[in-house]
Phi, psi and omega in degrees: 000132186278171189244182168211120199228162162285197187314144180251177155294131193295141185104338171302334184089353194284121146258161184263006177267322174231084177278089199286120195261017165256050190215133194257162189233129213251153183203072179345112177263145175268167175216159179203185195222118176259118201101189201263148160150196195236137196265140171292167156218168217251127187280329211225109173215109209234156145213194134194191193174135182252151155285090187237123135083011208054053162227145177248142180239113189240153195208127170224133163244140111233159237185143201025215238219081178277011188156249181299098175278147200290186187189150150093175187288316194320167191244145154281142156233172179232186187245106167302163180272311200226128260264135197286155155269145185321351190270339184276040180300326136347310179078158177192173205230113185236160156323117144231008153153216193212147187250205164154142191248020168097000192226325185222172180224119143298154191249097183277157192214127182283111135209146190241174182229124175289111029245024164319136199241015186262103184236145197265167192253125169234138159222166179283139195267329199215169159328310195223016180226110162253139176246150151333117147316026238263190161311304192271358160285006188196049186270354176284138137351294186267170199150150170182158165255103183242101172250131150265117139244197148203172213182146171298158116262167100038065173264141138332122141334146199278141195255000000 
């Protein structure tokens, strides 16, 4: 039965009024760098993601060494499959999975906002301290990002 969700991520091939929530959706995620520094880049850049229920459930790599390794203070973000929903308008910050550069291994924490279809990368430095993700966090040859979350999504009103 199709669904009806808001923006979707550009480039899926997805329309987003039918969007089959028994179907998993496979989608090439961006990453980007906000503020000065340099974004890796990735031998391996995969996603997908499903719709149950107005939740997205989603699984992104990115993975070895495609070239450029990241450098500078700026924070990574990736590109969401589908816009989070307006009640979380606010923005908020969940588990989404563990990064590593050949030296450390981060605990990553996701938060997105409505309406941004952009969500930033934070991991804890401490117990009680979460910081910016950055570029020079994935400054290694070897390096990766493994995120599993979920999240609402953005639906359309019933028509």
């Amino acid at each position: 039965m199709p669904s009806r969700y808001g923006v979707v991520a550009p480039g899926l091939g997805v329309n987003a009024l039918s969007i089959d929530e028994r179907v998993w959706y496979s989608y090439t995620p961006q990453i980007i760098i906000v503020g000065a520094g340099t974004v890796p880049t990735y031998l391996v850049n995969s996603g997908r993601f499903n719709v149950s229920g107005g939740i997205v459930t989603a699984d992104i790599l990115f993975d070895g060494n495609g070239g450029t390794p990241g450098a500078g203070a700026g924070q990574l973000s990736f590109l969401l499959p589908i816009i989070p929903s307006p009640i979380r308008s606010v923005g908020y910050s969940i588990p989404i999975g563990y990064g590593t550069n050949g030296t450390s291994e981060y605990q990553l924490v996701g938060s997105m906002a409505y309406p941004s279809i952009w969500a930033v990368l934070n991991h804890w430095s401490t117990a009680t301290s979460l910081v910016a993700f950055t570029g020079g966090d994935q400054s290694n040859a070897i390096r990766n990002l493994q995120l599993h979350f979920w999240y609402e999504a953005y639906a359309l009103p019933p028509i």
